[in-house]
C-alpha positions as a Markdown table, in Angstrom:
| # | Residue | x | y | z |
|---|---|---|---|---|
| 1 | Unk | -0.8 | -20.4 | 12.5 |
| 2 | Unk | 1.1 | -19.6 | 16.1 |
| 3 | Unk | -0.7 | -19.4 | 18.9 |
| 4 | Unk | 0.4 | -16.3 | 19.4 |
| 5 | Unk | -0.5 | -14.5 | 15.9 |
| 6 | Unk | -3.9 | -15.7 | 16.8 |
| 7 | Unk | -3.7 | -14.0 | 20.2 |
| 8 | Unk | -3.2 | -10.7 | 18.1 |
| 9 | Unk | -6.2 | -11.6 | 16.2 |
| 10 | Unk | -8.5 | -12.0 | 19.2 |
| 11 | Unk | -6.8 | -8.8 | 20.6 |
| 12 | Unk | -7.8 | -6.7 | 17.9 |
| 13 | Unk | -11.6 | -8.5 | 17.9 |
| 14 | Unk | -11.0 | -10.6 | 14.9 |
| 15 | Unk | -11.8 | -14.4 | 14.5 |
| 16 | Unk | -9.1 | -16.6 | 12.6 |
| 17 | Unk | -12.0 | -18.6 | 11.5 |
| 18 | Unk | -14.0 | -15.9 | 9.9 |
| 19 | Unk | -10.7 | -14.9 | 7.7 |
| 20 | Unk | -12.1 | -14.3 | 3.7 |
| 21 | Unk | -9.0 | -15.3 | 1.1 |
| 22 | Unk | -7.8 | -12.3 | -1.0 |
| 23 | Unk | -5.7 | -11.5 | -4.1 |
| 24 | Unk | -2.8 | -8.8 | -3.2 |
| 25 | Unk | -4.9 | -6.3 | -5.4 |
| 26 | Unk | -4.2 | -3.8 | -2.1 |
| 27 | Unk | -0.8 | -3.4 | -2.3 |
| 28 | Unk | 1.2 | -1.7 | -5.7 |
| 29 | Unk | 4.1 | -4.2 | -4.7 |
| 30 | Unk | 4.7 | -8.1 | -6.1 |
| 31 | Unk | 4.8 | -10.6 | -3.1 |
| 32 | Unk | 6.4 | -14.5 | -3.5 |
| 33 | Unk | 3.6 | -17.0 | -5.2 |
| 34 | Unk | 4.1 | -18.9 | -1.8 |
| 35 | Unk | 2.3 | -15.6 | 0.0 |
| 36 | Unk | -0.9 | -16.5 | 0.9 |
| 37 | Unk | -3.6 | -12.8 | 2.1 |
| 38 | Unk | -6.8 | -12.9 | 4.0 |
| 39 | Unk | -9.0 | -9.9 | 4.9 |
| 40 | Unk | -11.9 | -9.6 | 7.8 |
| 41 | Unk | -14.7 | -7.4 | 8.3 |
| 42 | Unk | -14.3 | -4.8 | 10.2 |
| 43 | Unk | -14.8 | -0.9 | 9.5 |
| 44 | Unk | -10.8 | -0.6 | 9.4 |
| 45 | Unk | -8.7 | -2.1 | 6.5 |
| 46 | Unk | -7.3 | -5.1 | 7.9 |
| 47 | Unk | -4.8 | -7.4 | 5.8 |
| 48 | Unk | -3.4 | -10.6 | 7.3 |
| 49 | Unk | -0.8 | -12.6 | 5.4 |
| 50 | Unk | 1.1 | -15.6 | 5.8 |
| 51 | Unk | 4.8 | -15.1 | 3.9 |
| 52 | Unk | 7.0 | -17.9 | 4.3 |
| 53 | Unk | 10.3 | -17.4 | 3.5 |
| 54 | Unk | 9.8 | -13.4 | 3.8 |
| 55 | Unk | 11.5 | -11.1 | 5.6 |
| 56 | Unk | 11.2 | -7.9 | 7.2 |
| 57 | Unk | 12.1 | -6.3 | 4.3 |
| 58 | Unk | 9.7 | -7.4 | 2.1 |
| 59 | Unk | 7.4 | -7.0 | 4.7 |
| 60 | Unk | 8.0 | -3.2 | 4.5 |
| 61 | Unk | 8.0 | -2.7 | 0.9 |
| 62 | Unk | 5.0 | -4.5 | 1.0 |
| 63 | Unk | 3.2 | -2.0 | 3.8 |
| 64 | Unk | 4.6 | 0.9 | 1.7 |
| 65 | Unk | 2.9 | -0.2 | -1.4 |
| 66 | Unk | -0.6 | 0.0 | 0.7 |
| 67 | Unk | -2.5 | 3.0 | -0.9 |
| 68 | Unk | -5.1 | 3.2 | 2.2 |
| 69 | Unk | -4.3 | 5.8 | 4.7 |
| 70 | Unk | -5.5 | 4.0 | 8.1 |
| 71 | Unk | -4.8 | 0.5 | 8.0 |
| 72 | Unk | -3.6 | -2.7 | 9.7 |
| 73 | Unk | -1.2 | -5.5 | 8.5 |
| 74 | Unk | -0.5 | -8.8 | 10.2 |
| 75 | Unk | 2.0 | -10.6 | 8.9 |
| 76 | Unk | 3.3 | -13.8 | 10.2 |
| 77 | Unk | 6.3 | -15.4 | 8.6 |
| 78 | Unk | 8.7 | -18.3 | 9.5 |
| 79 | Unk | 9.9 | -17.2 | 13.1 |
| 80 | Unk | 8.1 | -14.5 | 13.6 |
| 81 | Unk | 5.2 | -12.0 | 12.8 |
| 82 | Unk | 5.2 | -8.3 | 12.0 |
| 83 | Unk | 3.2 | -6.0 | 12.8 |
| 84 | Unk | 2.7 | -3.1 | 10.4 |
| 85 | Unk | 0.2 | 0.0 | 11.7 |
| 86 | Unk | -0.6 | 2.9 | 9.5 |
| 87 | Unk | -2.7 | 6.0 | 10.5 |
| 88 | Unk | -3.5 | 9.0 | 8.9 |
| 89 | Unk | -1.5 | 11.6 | 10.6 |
| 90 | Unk | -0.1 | 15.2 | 8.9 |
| 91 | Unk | 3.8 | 14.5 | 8.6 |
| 92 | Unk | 3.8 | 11.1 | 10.6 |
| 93 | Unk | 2.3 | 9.0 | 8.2 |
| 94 | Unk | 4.3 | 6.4 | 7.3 |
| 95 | Unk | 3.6 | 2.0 | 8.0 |
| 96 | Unk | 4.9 | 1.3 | 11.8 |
| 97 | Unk | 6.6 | -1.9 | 11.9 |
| 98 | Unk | 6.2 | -3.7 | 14.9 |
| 99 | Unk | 8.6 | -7.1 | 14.5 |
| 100 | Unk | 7.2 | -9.7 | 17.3 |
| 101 | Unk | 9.3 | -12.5 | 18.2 |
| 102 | Unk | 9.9 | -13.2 | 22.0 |
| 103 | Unk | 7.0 | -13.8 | 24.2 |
| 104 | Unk | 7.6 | -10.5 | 25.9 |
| 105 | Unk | 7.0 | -8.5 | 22.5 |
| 106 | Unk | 3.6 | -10.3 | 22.1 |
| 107 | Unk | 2.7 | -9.6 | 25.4 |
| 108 | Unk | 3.4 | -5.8 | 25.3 |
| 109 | Unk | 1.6 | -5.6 | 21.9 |
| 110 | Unk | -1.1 | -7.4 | 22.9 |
| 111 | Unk | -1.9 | -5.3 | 26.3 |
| 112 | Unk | -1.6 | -2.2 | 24.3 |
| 113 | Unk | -4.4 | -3.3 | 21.6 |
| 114 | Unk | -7.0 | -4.9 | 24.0 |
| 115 | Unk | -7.4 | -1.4 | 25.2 |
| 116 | Unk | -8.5 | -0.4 | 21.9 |
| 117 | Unk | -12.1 | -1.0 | 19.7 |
| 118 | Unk | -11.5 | -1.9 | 16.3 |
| 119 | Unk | -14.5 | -3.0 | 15.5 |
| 120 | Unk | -17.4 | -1.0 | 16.4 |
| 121 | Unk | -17.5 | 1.9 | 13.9 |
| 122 | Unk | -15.0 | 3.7 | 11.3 |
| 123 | Unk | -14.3 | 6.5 | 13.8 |
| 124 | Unk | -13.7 | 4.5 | 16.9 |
| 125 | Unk | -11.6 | 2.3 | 15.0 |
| 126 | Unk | -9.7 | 5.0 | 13.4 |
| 127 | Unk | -9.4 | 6.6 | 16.7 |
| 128 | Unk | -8.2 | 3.8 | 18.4 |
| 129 | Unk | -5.4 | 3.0 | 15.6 |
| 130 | Unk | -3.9 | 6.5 | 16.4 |
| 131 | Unk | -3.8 | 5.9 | 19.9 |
| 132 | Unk | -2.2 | 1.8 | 19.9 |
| 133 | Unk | 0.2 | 3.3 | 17.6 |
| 134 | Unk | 1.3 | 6.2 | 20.0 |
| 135 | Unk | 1.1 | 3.8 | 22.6 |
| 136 | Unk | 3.3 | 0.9 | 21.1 |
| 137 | Unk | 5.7 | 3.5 | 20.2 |
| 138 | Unk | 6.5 | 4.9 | 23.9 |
| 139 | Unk | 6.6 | 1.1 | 24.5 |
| 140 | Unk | 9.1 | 0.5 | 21.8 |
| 141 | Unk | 10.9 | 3.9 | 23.5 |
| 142 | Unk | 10.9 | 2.8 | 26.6 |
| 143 | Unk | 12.9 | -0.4 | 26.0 |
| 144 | Unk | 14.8 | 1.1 | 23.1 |
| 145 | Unk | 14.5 | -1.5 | 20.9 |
| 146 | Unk | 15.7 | -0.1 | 17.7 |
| 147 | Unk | 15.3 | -2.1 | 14.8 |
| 148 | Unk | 16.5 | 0.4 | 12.2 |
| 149 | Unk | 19.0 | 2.4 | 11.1 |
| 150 | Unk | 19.0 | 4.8 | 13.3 |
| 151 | Unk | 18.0 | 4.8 | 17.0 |
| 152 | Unk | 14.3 | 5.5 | 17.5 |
| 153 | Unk | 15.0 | 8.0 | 20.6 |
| 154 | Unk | 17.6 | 10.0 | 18.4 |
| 155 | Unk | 15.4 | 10.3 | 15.5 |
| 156 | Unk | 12.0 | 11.2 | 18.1 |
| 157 | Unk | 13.3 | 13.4 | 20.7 |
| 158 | Unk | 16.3 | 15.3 | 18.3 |
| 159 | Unk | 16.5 | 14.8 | 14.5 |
| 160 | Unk | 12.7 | 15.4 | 14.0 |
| 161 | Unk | 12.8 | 18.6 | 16.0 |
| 162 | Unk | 15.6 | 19.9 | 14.5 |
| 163 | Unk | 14.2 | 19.7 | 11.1 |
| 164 | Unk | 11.1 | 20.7 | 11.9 |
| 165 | Unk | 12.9 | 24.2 | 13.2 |
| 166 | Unk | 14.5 | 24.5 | 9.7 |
| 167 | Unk | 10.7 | 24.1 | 7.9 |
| 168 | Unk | 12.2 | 20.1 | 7.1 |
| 169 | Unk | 9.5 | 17.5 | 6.6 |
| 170 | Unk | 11.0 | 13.7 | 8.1 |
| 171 | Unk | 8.5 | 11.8 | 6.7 |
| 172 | Unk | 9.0 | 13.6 | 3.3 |
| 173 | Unk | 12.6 | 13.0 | 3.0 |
| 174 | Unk | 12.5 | 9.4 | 4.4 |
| 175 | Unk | 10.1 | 9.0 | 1.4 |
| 176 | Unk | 12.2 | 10.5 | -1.0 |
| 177 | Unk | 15.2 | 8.5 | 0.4 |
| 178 | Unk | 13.2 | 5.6 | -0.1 |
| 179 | Unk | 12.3 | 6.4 | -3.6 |
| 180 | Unk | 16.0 | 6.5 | -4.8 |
| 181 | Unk | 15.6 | 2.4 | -3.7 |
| 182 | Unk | 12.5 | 1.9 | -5.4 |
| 183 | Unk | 10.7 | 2.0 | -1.8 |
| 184 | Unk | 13.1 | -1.3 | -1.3 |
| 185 | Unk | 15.5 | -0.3 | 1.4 |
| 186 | Unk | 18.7 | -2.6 | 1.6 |
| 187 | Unk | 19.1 | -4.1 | 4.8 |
| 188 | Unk | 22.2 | -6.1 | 3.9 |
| 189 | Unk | 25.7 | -4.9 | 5.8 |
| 190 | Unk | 27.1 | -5.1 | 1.9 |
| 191 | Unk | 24.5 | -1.5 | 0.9 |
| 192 | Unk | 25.9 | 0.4 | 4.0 |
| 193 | Unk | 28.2 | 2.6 | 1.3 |
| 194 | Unk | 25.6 | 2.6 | -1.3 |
| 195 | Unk | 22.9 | 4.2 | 1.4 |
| 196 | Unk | 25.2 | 6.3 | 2.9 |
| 197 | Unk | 25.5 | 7.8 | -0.5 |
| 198 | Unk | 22.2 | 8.2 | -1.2 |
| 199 | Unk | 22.2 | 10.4 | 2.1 |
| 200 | Unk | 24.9 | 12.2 | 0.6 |
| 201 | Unk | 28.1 | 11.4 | 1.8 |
| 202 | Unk | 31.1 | 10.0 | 0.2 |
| 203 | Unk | 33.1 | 7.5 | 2.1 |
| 204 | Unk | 36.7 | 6.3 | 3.0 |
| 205 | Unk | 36.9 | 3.0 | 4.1 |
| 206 | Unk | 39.2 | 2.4 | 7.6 |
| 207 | Unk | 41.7 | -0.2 | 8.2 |
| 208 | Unk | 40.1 | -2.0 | 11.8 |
| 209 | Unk | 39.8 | -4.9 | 13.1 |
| 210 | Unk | 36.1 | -6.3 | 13.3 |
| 211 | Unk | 33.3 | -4.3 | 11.7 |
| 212 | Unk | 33.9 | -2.5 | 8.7 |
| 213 | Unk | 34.6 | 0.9 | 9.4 |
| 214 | Unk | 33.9 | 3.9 | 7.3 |
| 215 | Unk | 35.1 | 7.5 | 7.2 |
| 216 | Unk | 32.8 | 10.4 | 6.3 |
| 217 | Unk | 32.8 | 13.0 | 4.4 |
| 218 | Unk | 30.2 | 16.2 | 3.4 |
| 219 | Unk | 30.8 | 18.4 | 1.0 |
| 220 | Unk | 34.7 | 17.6 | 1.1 |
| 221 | Unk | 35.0 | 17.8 | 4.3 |
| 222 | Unk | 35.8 | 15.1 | 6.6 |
| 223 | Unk | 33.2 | 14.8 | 9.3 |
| 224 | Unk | 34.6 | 14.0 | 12.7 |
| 225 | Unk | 32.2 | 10.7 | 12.4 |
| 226 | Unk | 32.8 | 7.2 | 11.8 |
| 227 | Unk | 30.3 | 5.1 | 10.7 |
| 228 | Unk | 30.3 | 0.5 | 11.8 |
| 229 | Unk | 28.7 | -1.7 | 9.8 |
| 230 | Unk | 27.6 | -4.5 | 11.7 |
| 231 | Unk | 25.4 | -6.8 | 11.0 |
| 232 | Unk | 22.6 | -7.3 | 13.6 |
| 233 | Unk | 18.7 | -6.6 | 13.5 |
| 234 | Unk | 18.7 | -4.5 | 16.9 |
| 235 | Unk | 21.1 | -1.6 | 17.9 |
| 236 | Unk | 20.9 | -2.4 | 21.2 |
| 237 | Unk | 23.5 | -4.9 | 21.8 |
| 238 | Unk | 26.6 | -5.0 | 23.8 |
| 239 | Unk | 30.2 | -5.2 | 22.1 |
């Protein structure tokens, strides 16, 4: 185990030592046979796997397929470990990946924990799993470090308002997009015109140099848009 992963251990008021071996019984999805789970008591569901060979991915699919509403996941594969948070929250429910990998991201994750209980009581601990997860998601904001699709700021601050004034749920129709991929959602650059179908567009593929480029179209019309595939983990990097 890294050094670190056991930092986030001790953060969140766990001994490694005191890990008990588990089946993956707690999540609906398979896993590799090389997977290896542990659990800990503590009054908050808290699973902690080693995959080697996983990736993020899998790692997400994995956190979806958790039925309990307030828990934590610590992953820790090859090169890095992953964070996954859920809380019980009405529309903004859904596992927070938090992917960990310079010593900067362990730092930041780690300060936000240790102001947190998590082992005290049910309430404290559930209380405290709302507030690390509001917390590590200005942090996230504040560097914009979007590992996704889409940036985090856009979706935050002006998709999820705009839907919400036309009575549309976010977490609802990310869950239903994710349903049309069996909850598996292709990361690879090769599904980009296969998920921007599934969001409904049709596509016409551009003649560029560099990234494959894509033109869009809704409803027949041609959207003044164009959409690069390229393939990185974080938007934020320079051309």
């Amino acid at each position: 185990m890294s050094l670190n992963a056991k930092r986030l251990l001790e953060a969140f008021g766990v001994d490694e030592q005191k890990k008990r071996a588990s089946s993956f019984v707690f999540s609906s999805k398979p896993v590799a046979t090389s997977w290896k789970a542990f659990t800990f008591e503590l009054p908050l569901a808290f699973y902690y796997v080693l995959a080697p060979g996983g990736n993020v991915t899998q790692i997400r699919s994995l956190a979806f397929g958790v039925s309990k509403e307030n828990f934590v996941l610590l992953v820790v594969v090859d090169s890095q470990v992953i964070l996954v948070l859920r809380r019980y929250k009405k529309d903004d429910n859904a596992p927070f990946l938090v992917p960990l990998r310079r010593e900067e991201d362990f730092e930041r994750a780690i300060s936000a924990i240790r102001r947190f209980n998590f082992v005290s009581d049910e309430l404290t601990a559930h209380s405290s799993l709302h507030s690390v997860v509001d917390l590590l998601r200005a942090g996230a904001e504040r560097y914009f470090t979007n590992r996704g699709l889409f940036s985090s700021y856009f979706l935050k601050d002006r998709l999820s308002g705009c839907l919400s004034e036309r009575r549309r749920s976010p977490s609802k129709e990310a869950s239903s997009l994710l349903a049309r991929f069996e909850d598996e959602f292709p990361a690879d650059p090769g599904s980009a015109v296969q998920v921007l179908e599934a969001l409904g567009y049709s596509t016409e593929a551009v003649s560029a140099p560099g990234y494959p480029e894509y033109a869009l179209r809704s409803h027949g019309r041609l959207l003044d848009v164009t959409c690069v595939v390229s393939a990185v983990e974080s938007l934020d990097v320079k051309a």
